[in-house]
C-alpha positions in Angstrom: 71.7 95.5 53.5 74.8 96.3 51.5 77.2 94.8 49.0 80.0 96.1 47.5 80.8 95.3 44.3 81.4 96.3 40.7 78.5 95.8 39.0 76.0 96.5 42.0 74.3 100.1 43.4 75.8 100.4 46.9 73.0 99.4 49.3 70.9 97.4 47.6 70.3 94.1 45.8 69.6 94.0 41.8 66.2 93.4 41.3 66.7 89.9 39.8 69.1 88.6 42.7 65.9 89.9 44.5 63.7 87.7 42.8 65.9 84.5 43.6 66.4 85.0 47.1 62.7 85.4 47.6 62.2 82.2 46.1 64.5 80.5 47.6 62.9 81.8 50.7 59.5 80.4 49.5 60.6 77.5 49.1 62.5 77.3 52.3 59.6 78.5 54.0 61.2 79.0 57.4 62.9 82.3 56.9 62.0 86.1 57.1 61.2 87.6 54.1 62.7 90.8 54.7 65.9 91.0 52.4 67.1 94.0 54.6 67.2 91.7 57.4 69.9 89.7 55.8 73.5 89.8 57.0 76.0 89.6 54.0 80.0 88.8 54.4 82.3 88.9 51.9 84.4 86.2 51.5 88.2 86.8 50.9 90.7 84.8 48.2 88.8 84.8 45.7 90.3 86.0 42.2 88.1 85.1 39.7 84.7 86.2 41.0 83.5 88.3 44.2 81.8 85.9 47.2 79.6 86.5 49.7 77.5 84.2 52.8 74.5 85.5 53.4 73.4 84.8 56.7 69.8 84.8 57.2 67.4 84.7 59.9 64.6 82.3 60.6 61.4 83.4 61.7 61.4 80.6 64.5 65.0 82.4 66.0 66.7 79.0 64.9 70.2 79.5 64.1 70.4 81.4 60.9 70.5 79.5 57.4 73.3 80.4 54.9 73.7 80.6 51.4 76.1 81.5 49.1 76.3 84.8 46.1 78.7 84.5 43.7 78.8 87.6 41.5 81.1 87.0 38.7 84.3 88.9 37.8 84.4 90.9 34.8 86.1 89.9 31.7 85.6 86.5 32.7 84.4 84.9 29.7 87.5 85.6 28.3 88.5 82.4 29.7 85.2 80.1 30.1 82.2 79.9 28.8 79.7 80.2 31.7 76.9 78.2 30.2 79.1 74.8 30.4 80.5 75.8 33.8 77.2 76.5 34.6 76.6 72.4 33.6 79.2 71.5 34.9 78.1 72.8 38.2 74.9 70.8 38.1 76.3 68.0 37.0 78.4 67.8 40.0 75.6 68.8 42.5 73.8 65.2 40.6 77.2 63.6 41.6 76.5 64.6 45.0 80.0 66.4 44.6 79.3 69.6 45.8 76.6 72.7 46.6 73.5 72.5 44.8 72.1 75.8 42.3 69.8 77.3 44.3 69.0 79.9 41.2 70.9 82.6 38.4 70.3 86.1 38.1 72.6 88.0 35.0 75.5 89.0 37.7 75.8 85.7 39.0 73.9 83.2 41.1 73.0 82.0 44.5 74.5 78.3 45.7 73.9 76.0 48.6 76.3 77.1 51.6 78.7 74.4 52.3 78.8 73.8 56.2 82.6 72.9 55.6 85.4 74.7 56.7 87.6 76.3 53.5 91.1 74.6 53.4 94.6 76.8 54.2 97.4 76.8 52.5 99.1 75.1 55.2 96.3 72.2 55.1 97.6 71.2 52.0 100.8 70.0 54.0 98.8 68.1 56.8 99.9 64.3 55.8 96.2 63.4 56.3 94.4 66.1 54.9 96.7 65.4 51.7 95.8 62.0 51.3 91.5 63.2 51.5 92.6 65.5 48.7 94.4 63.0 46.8 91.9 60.4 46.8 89.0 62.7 46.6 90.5 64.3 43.5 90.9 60.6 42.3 87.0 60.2 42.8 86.5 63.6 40.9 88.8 62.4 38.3 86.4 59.1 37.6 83.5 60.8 37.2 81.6 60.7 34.0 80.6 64.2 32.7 78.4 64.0 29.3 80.8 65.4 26.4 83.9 64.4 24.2 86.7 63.1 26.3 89.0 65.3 24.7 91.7 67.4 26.2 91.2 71.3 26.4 94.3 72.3 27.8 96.4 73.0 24.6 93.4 74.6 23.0 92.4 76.9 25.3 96.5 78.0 26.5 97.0 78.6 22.4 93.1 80.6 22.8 94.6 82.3 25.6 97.9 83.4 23.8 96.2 85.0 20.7 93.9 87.1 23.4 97.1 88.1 25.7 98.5 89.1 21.8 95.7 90.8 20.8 95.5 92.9 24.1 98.3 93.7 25.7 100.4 96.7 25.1 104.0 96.3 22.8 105.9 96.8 26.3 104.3 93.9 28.0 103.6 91.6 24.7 107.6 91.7 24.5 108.3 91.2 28.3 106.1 88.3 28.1 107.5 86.5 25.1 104.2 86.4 23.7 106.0 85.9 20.0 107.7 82.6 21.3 104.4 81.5 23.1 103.0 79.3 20.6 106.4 77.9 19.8 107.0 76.5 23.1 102.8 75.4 23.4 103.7 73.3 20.7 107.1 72.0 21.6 105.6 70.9 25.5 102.3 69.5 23.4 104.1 67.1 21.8 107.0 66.0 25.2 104.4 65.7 27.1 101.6 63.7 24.8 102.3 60.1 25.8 100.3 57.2 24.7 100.5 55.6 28.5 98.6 59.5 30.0 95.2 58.7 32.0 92.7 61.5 30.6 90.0 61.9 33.5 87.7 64.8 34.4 90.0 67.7 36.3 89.4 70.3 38.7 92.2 72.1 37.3 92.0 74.8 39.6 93.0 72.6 42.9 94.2 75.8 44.9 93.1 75.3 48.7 90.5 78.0 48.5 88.7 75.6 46.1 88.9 72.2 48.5 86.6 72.3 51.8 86.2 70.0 54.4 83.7 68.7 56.9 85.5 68.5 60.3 83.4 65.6 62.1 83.1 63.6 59.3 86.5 64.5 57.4 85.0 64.7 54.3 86.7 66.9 51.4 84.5 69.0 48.8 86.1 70.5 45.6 84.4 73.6 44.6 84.3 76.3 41.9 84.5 74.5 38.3 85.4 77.3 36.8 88.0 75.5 34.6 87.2 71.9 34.9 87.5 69.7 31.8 88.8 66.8 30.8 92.5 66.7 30.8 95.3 64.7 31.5 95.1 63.6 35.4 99.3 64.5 35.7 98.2 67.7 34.9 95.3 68.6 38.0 98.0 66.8 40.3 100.6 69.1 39.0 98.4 72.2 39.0 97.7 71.3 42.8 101.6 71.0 43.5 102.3 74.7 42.1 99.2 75.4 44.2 101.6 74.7 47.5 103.6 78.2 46.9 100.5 80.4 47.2 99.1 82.3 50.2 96.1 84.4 48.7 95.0 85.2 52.4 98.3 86.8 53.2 98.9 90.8 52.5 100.9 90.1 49.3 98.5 87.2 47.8 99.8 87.4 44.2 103.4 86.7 46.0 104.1 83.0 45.3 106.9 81.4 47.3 108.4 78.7 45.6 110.5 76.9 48.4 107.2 75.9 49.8 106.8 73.5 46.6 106.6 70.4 47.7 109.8 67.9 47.9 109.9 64.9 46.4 109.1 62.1 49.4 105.7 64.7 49.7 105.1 64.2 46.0 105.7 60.7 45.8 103.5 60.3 49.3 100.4 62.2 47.8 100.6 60.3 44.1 101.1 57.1 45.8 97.2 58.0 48.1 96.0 59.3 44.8 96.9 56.2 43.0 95.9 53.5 45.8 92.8 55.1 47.2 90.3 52.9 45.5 91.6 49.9 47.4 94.3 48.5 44.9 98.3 49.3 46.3 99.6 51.5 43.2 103.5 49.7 41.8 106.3 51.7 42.6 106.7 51.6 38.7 102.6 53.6 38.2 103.9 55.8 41.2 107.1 56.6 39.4 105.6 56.9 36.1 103.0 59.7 37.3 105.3 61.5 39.4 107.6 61.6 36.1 104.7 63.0 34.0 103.0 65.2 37.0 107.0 67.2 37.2 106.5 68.0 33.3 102.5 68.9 33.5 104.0 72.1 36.0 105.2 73.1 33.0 102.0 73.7 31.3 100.5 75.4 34.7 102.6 77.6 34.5 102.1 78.8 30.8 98.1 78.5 31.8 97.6 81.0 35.0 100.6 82.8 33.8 98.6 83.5 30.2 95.5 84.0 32.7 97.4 86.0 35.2 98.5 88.4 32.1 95.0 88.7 30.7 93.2 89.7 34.0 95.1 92.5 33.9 93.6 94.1 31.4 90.2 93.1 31.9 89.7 92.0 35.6 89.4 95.3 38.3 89.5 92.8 41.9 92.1 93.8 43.7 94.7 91.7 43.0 98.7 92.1 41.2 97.8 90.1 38.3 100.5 91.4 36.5 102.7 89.8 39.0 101.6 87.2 39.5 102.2 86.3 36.1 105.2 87.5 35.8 106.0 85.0 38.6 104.5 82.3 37.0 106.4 82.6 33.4 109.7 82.5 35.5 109.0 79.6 36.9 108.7 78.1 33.5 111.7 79.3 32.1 113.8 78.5 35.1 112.4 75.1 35.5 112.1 74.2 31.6 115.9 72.9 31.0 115.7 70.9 34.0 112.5 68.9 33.3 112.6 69.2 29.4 116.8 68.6 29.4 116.5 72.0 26.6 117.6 75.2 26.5 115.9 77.8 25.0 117.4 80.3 22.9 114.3 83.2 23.0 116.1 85.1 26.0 119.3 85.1 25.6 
């Protein structure tokens, strides 16, 4: 068997994803024990971490059992710490919220395989599949994780802007307005911290190739918590809008289009299922009122993945524009910041 990947020996297995697979086998009971036997496909759209099914065969001839590798991207902990993701994870598999941990090993770890389809980016405009997501995420949003309900996201952007500063080369540090970064953190910290914000658990990382559904039962899974934390909820549901102008599947994935963002009556439609999906009709005054703050959160988005689209650069090898992409994102914010802050800022003129 082969995989292909960074830190594997083409052709072989490490010897301590060796070691969990056998025991998952033991405990299965019902499969071969023949690692070469196994099939492995790698998964595409991932940009984080490298993802593979491993099909594998049953000693009866019963149709195959899956499970999932997930060997993690280098430079990662740059942005999270594993161990709490790691938590996280199986905090969310008690929840009944999504695969269980099958076992670690130092490059990664083996999960339950989903029998769900992964979401496209055109999904996330079906009317129906939008209002699963929205009152799925609203589920995921409930949930009580043990820790502080405090929010990371300032933190970890103002984290992420003394990395980016303490990285990057003069050339990019200046294209990037890394000088003005922590300015502007703190300027959309205090618009946007409003006594009236719901803090919840988020996702914060609601692109389709994190949201999976079962067909016959439509049932939605969010996957990959990476990122999640507590935050403000108008931030996830913002995150998830921005989400709308990717395509990581295409030939150009780091290309964002932003006329795919989606209009206001969309917005409105998906806040209003997000708000009313466990059973109580929202006020057009709550729906208003989070579509106000949810416009303003995109602002912070796009400071966070263009920060993280910046540092992968330098310490991420997938293939994958990061650059780009970040650039992308940080025009975005620029363009859209007098509009939704009613400012102007004086750093690029």
């Amino acid at each position: 068997m082969t995989i292909l990947t960074n830190g594997f020996v083409k052709g072989n297995f490490p010897e301590e994803l060796k070691k969990v697979l056998l025991s998952v086998a033991s405990e299965w009971g019902d499969v071969v024990d023949d690692l070469d036997a196994l099939q492995v496909v790698p998964l595409k759209g991932a940009m984080t971490n490298e993802v593979y099914q491993i099909n594998w065969p049953t000693k009866t001839g019963d149709p195959t059992r899956k499970v999932l590798v997930r060997v993690y991207g280098e430079g990662v902990e740059v942005f999270f710490n594993r161990d709490d993701e790691i938590r996280t994870f199986e905090c969310m598999s008690r929840h009944g919220q999504g695969p269980r941990l099958l076992g670690r090993f130092p490059e990664g770890r083996v999960e339950e395989f989903i029998h769900a389809r992964t979401l496209s980016t055109a999904d996330l405009r079906d009317p129906e599949i939008s209002d699963l997501i929205a009152a799925k995420t609203r589920e995921f949003h409930n949930l009580h994780v043990p820790g502080p309900r405090n929010i990371l996201l300032w933190r970890r952007i103002r984290d992420w802007v003394r990395k980016a500063k303490s990285i990057c080369s003069p050339k990019d540090a200046k294209a990037f307005y890394l000088d003005v970064l922590l300015e502007e953190i703190n300027n959309l910290e205090k618009e946007l911290s409003q006594k009236h914000q719901e803090i919840g658990f988020c996702h914060n990382d609601l692109q389709y190739g994190n949201i999976m559904m079962d067909e016959e039962i439509r049932a939605i899974t969010l996957i990959d918590y990476e990122y999640a934390s507590y935050n403000p909820v108008a931030y996830d549901l913002a995150n998830h809008f921005c989400e709308m102008a990717a395509d990581y599947h295409s030939e150009t994935p780091h290309v964002l289009d932003y006329s795919k963002y989606p209009g206001l009556q969309e917005r409105h439609r998906f806040v209003e299922a997000y708000l009313s999906s466990g059973g109580n009709q929202a006020s057009e005054d709550e729906i208003e009122q989070l579509l106000h703050d949810t416009e303003k959160y995109a602002l912070a988005s796009h400071l966070f993945w263009g920060l993280w689209g910046l540092i992968s650069a330098y310490v991420n090898t997938l293939d994958f524009d990061y650059k780009e992409y970040a650039r992308q994102r940080f025009e975005q914010y620029w363009l859209r910041k007098p509009t939704l802050l009613g400012c102007y800022d004086n750093h690029r003129k």
